[in-house]
C-alpha positions as CSV (number, residue, x, y, z in Angstrom):
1,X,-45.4,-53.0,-4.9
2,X,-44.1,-56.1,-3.0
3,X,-45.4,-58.7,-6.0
4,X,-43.8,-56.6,-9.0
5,X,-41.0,-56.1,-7.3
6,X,-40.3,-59.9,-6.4
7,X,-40.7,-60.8,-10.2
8,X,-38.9,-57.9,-11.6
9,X,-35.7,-58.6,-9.5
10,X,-36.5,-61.8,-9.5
11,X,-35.6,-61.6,-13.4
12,X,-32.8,-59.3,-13.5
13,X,-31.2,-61.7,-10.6
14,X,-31.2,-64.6,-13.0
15,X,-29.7,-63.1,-16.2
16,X,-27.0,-65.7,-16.3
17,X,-30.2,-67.9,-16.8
18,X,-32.7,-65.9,-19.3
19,X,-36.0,-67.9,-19.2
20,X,-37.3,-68.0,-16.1
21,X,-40.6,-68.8,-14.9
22,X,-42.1,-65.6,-13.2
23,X,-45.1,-64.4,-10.9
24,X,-48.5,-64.3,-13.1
25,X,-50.4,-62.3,-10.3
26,X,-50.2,-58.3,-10.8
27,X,-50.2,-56.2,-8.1
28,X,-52.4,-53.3,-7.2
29,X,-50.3,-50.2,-6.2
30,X,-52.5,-47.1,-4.5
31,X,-51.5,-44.5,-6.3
32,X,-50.5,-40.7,-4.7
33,X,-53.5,-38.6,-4.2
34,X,-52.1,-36.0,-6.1
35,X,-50.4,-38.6,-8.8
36,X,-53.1,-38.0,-12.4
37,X,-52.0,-39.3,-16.0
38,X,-52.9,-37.0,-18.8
39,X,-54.2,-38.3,-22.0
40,X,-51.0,-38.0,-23.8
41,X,-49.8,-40.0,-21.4
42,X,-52.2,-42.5,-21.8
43,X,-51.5,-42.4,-25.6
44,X,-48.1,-42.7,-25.0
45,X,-48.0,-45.8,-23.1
46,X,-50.2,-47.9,-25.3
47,X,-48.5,-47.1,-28.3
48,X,-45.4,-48.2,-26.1
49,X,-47.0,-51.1,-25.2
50,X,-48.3,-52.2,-28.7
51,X,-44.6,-51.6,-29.6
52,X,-42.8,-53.5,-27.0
53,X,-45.7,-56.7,-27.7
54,X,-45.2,-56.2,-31.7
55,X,-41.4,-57.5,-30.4
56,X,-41.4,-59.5,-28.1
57,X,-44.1,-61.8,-27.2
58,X,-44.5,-65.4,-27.5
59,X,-47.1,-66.2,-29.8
60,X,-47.0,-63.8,-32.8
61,X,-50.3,-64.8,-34.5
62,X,-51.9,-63.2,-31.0
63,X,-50.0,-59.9,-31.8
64,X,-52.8,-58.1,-33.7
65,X,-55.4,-59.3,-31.7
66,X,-53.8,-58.0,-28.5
67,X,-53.1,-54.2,-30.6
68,X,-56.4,-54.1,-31.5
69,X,-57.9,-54.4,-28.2
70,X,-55.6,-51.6,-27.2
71,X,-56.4,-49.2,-30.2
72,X,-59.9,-50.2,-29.6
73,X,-59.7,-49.0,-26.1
74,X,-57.8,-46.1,-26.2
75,X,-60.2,-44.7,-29.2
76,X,-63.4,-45.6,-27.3
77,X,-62.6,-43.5,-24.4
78,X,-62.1,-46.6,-22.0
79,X,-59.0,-45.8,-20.6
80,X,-59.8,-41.9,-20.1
81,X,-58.6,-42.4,-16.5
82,X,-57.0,-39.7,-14.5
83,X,-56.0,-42.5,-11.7
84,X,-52.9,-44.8,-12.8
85,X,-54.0,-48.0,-10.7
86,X,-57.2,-47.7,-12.8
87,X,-55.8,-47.5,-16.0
88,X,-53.2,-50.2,-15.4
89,X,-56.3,-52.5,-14.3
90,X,-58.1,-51.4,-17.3
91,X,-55.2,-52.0,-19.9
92,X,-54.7,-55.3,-17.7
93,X,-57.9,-56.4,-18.5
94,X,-58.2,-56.1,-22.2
95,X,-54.4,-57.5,-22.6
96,X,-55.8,-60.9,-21.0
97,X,-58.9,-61.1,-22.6
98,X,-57.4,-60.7,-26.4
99,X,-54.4,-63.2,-25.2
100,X,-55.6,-65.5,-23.0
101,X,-52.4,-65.1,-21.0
102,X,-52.0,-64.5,-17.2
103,X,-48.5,-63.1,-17.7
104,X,-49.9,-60.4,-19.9
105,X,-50.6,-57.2,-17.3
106,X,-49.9,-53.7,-16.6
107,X,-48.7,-52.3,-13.2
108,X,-48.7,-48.9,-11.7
109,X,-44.9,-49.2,-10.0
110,X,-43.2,-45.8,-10.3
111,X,-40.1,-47.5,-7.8
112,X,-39.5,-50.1,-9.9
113,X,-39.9,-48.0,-12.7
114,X,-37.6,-45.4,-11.6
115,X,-35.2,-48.4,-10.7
116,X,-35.3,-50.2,-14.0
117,X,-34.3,-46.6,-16.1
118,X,-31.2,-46.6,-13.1
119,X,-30.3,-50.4,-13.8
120,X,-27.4,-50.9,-16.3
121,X,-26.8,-54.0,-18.7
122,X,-28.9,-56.9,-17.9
123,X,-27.7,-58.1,-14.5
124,X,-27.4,-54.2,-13.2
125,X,-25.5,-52.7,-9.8
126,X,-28.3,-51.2,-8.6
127,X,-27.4,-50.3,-4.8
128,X,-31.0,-49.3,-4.4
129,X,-32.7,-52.0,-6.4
130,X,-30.8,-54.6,-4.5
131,X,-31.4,-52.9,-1.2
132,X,-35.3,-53.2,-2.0
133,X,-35.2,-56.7,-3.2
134,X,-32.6,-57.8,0.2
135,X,-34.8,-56.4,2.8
136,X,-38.3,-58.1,1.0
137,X,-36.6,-61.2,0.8
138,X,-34.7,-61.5,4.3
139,X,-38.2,-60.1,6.1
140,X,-39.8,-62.9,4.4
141,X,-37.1,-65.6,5.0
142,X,-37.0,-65.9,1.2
143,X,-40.5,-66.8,0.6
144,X,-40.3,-69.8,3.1
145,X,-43.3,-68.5,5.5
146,X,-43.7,-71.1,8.2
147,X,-42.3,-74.4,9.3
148,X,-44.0,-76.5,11.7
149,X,-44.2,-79.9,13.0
150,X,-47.7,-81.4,12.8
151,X,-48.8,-84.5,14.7
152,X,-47.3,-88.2,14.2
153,X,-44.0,-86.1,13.0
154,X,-45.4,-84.7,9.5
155,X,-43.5,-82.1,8.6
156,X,-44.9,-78.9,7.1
157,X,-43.1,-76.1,4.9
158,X,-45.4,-72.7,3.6
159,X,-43.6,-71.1,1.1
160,X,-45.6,-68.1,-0.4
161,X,-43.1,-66.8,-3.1
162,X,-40.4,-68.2,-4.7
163,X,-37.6,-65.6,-4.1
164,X,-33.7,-65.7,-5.0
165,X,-31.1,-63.6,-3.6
166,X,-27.7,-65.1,-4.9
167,X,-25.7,-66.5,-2.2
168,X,-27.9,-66.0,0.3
169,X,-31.5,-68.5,-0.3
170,X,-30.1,-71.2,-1.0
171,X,-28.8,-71.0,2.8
172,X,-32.6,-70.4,4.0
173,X,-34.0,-73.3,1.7
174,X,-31.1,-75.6,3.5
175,X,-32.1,-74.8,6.4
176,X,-36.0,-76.0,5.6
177,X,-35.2,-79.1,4.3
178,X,-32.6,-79.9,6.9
179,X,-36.0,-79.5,8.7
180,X,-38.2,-81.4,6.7
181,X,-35.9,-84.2,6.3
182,X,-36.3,-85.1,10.4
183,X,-40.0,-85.7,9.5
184,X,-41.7,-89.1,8.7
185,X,-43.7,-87.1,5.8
186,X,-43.9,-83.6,4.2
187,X,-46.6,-81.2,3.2
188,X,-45.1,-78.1,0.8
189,X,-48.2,-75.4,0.8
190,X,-48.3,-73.5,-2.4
191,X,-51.7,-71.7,-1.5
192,X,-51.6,-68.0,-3.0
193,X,-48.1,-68.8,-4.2
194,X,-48.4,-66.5,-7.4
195,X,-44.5,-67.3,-8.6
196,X,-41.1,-66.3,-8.5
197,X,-37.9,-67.0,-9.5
198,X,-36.6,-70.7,-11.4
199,X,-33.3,-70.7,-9.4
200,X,-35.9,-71.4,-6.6
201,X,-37.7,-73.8,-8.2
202,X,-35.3,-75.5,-9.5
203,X,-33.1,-75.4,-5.7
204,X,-36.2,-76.9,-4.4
205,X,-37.2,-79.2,-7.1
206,X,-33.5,-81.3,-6.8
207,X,-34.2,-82.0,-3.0
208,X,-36.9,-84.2,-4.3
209,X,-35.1,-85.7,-7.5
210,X,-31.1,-87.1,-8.7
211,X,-28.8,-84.7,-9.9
212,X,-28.2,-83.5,-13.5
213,X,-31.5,-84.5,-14.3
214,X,-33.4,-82.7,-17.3
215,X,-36.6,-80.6,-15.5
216,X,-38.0,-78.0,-18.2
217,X,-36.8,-76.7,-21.5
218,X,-37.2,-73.0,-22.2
219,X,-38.3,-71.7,-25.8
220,X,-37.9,-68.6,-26.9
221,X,-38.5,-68.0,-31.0
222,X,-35.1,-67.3,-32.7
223,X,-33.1,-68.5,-29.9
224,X,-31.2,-72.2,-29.3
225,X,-33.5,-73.9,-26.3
226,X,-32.2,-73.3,-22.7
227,X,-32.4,-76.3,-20.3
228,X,-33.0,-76.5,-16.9
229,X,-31.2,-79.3,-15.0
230,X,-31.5,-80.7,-11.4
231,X,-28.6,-79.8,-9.6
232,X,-25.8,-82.5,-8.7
233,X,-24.5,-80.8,-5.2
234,X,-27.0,-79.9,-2.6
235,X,-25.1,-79.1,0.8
236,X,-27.6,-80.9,2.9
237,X,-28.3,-83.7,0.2
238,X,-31.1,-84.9,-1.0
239,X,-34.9,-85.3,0.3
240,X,-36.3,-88.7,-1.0
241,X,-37.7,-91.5,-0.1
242,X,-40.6,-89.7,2.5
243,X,-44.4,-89.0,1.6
244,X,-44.8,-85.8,-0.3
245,X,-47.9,-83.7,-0.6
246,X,-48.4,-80.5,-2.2
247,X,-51.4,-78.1,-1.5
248,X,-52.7,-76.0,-4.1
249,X,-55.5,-73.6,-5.7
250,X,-56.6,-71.2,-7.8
251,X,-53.9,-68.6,-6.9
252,X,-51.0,-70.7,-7.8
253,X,-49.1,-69.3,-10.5
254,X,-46.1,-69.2,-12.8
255,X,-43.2,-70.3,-11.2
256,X,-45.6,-72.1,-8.1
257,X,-46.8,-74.2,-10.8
258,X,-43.8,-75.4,-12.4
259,X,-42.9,-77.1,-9.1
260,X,-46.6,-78.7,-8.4
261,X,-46.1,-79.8,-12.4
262,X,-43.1,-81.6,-11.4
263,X,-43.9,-83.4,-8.8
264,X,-47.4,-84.5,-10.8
265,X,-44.9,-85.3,-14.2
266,X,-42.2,-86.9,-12.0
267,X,-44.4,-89.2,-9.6
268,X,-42.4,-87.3,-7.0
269,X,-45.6,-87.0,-4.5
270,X,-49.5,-86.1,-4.3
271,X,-51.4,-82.5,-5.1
272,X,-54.0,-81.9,-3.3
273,X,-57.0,-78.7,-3.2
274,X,-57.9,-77.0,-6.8
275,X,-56.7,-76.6,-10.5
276,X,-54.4,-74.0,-10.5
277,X,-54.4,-70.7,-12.4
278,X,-52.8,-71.6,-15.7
279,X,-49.5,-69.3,-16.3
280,X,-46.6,-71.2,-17.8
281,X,-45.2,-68.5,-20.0
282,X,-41.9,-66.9,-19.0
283,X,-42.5,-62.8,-18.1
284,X,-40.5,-60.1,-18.6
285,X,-40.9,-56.7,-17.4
286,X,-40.3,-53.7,-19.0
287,X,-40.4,-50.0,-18.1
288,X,-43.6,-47.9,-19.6
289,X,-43.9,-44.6,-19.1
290,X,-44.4,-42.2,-16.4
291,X,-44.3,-45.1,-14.2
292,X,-45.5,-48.4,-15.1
293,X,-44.6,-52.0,-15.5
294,X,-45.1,-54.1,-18.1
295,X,-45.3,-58.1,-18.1
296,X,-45.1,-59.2,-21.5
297,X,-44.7,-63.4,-21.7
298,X,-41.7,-64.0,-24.4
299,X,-40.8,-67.8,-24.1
300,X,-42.9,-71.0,-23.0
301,X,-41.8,-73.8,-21.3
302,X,-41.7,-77.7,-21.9
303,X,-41.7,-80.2,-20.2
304,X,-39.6,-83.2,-20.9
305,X,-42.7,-85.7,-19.6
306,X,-45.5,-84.1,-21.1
307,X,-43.4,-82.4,-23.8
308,X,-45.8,-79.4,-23.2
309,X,-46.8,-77.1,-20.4
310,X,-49.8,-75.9,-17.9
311,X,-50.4,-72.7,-20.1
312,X,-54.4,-71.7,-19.8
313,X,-55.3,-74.8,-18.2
314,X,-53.5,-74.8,-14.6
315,X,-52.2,-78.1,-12.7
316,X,-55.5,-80.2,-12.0
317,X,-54.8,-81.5,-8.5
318,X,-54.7,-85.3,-7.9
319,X,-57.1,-85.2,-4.6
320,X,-59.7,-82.3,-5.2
321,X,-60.9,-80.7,-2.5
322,X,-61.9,-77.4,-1.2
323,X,-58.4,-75.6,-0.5
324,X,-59.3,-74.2,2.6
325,X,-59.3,-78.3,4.1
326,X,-56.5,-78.7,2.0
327,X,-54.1,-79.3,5.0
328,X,-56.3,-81.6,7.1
329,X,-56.6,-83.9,4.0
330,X,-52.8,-84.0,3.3
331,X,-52.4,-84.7,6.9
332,X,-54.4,-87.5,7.2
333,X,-53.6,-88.9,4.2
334,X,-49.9,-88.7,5.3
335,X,-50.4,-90.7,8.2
336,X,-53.0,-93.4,6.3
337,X,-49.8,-93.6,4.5
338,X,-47.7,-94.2,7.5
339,X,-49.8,-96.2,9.5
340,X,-49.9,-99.0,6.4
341,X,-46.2,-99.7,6.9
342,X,-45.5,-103.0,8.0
343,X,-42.2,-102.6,8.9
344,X,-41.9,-99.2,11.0
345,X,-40.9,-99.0,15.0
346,X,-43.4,-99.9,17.0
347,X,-43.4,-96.1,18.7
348,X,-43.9,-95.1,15.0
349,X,-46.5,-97.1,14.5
350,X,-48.4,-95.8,17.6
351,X,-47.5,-92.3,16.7
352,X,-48.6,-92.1,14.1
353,X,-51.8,-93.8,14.8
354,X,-52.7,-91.7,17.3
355,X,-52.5,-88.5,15.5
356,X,-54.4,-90.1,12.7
357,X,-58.0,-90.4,14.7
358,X,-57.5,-86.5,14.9
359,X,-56.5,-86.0,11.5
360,X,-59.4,-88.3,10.3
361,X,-62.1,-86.2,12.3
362,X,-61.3,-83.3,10.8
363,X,-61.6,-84.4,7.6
364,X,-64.8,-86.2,8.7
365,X,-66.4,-84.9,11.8
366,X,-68.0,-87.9,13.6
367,X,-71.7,-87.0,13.2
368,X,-73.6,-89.0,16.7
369,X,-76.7,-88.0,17.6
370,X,-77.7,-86.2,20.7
371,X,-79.8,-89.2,22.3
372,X,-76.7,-91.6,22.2
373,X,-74.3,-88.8,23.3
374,X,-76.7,-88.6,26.6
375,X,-76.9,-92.2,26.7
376,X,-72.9,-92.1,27.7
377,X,-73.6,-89.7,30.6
378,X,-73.1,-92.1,34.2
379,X,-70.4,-93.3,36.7
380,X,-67.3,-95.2,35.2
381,X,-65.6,-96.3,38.6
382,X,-64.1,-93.4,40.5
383,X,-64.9,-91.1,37.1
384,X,-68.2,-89.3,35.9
385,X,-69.1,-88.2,32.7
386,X,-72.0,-85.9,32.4
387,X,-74.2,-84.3,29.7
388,X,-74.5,-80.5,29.7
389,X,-75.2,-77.3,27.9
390,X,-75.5,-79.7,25.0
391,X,-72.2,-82.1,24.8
392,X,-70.6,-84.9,27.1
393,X,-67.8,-83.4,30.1
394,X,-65.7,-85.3,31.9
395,X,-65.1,-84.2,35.6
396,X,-61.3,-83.7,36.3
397,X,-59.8,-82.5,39.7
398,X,-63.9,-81.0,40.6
399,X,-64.4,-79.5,36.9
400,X,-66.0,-80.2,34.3
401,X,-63.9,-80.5,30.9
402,X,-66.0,-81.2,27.5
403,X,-65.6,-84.7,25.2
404,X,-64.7,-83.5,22.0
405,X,-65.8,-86.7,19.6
406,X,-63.1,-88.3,17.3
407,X,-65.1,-91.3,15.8
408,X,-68.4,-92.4,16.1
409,X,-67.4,-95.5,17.8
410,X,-66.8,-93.7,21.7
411,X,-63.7,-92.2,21.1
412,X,-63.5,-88.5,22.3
413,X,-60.4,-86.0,22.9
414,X,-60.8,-84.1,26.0
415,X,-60.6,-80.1,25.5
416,X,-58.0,-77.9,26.5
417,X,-55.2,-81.1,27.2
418,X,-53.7,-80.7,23.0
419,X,-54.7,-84.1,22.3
420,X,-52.6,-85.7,25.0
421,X,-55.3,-87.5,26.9
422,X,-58.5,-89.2,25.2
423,X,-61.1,-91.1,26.3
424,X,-63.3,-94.0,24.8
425,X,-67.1,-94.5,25.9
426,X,-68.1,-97.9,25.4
427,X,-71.6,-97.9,27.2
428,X,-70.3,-100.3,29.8
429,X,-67.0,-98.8,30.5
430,X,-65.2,-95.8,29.7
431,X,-60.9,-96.2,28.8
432,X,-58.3,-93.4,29.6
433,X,-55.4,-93.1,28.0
434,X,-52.3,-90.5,27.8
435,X,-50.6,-90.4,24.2
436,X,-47.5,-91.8,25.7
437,X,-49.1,-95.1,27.8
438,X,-49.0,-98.4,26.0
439,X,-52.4,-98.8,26.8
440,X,-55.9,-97.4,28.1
441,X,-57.0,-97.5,31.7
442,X,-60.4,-99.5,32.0
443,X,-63.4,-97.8,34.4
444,X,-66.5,-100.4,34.1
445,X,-69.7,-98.4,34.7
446,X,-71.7,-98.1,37.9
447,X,-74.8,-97.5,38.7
448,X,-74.0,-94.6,41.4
């Protein structure tokens, strides 16, 4: 239930501001062993469906296709499913195909059902409602998952869903860019972020931009066009200036999307991973009986850059790569980035250099062959390196410890010391050096 219920609240929180980019993903809800749906409840929800699409959605000339899929499957037997997680998947199925739309779905969520028929008005006091949505959103720290500092001070921010509790995330979202501000780069992830809410996105999307400036227009047929504008006071100011990457893939959605869209539009930084999944259309979820939700897409968005939207095409990333190495590309990249300024602190510089033969490897593992690895093996001074169970070891205090390679010049990490101590096999000498000496320690090679 925890996806439907981040967009549904997500929705209701943000009535002051009807079009709002939502989550695009649906979400699978195991249904009660004893839970069944008769036929005439079957019949009942897709006529309720068909009814509630005949008003509301976006694109009207898609209407009859979308009915007739329905019609077609409640006739043909295809939804003659006692199990309600089955026939939401079924109905969710046929609503995308006829639409094309990954807003369009059907979810089995009897809370939020049974919280929706308790809500009154459109911004409801729902004690229970709001006591769902507060504890989802406080156990997740608002959607913002992880913070960490990477190597050569690149700061990195996961944010899996972009949640809203008024008066209470834009504190959390202060609090991660106070963080990402000490950094000398940033890296957002997106990956498997299916959405959210626009106050979000749009609290996140000002760090990174002026104030009062125009981000997306909302359309919704019959109704003036809503703007969505930067906001002009931040409480721990703005985040510009630094190296920005943004990781995405296939499982970015909705609301995710909008902000990668921005920064791609805006020039504000660099995407990097896999197209995303193509859901610009603003959601709205509506009650279907005996316990269902339905997402029905009623506005679009435009962009004031492209003056259209990512709808059924996704946000194409900038660097493609698989999205699993996503993170090690941004990273090195970052500090490529870094390391070309001609201007930074020498400690910077040396930093950040550092952390980018790591960064680099794992983006490109050094690929040496076995003879020349041997070939290394010997007595450097007072230090021996030797080859066994297939890989180079450097003896420490009477142990062996093994060379992990950076580079295919010589230069090896040694394992189990966190990158804080690397050595560099020439052939005739071998060079130590901790991360914080100015420079390496020269062994020549003997012949003991």
């Amino acid at each position: 239930m925890r996806i439907a219920l981040i967009a549904f609240i997500a929705l209701l929180a943000l009535a002051a501001f009807p079009a709002n980019a939502q989550r695009a993903t649906p979400v699978t809800v195991a249904a009660n062993p004893s839970t069944a749906i008769t036929a005439p409840q079957r019949t009942a929800a897709i006529a309720e469906i068909v009814r509630h699409i005949g008003e509301r959605y976006v694109f009207p000339d898609r209407v009859p296709a979308i009915t007739s899929r329905l019609k077609e499957g409640l006739a043909s037997g295809r939804y003659n499913q006692d199990n309600p997680t089955t026939f939401a998947n079924l109905v969710t199925e046929d609503l995308r195909a006829a639409s094309n739309d990954r807003h369009m779905y059907l979810n089995y969520a009897p809370a939020e059902y049974a919280a929706t028929l308790a809500a009154k008005g459109d911004k409801p006091d729902n004690s229970a409602l709001d006591a769902m949505w507060n504890r989802q959103a406080l156990r997740a720290n608002h959607g913002l998952e992880e913070m960490r500092i990477l190597p050569g001070n690149v700061r990195y921010l996961r944010i899996t869903d972009f949640q809203w509790i008024e008066d209470q995330t834009g504190a959390a979202y202060d609090a991660a860019m106070q963080f990402l501000r000490g950094g000398d780069a940033v890296i957002i992830d997106l990956r498997g972020n299916g959405g959210g809410s626009h106050a979000a996105v749009r609290y996140l999307l000002s760090h990174f931009m002026d104030g009062d400036q125009l981000d997306i227009t909302f359309l919704e047929a019959g109704k003036p066009p809503i703007q969505s504008r930067t906001l002009e006071y931040l409480p721990g100011g703005r985040l510009k200036g630094k190296p920005l990457y943004v990781l995405i893939d296939h499982h970015v959605g909705s609301g995710a999307e909008a902000f990668a869209y921005d920064v791609q539009q805006f020039h504000l930084g660099t995407l990097i991973g896999a197209t995303t999944a193509g859901a610009a259309n603003n959601n709205e979820f509506s009650p279907v009986a005996p316990g269902f939700m339905l997402s029905c897409s009623f506005g679009r968005p435009e962009h004031p850059v492209s003056h259209t939207n990512w709808e059924a095409v996704g946000v194409a990333p900038d660097v493609p790569v698989d999205p699993a190495r996503a993170l090690d590309v941004a990273h090195a990249l970052a500090l490529k980035t870094l390391t070309a300024r001609t201007n930074a602190d020498p400690a910077d510089q040396a930093d950040w250099t550092w952390a980018r033969a790591a960064a680099e490897s794992r983006v490109h593992p050094p690929q040496i062959p076995q003879r020349k690895l041997r070939a290394l093996a010997g007595a450097y001074g007072s230090q021996r390196v030797v080859w066994s169970e297939g890989a180079l070891h450097l003896i420490r205090h009477g142990q062996p410890v093994r060379l992990l390679p950076l580079s295919e010049d010589g230069l090896f990490t040694v394992d189990g010391l966190d990158d804080q101590f690397r050595v560099r096999l020439t052939g005739g000498a071998m060079e130590t050096q901790w991360n914080d000496e100015p420079s390496p320690t020269r062994f020549p090679r003997s012949n003991g």
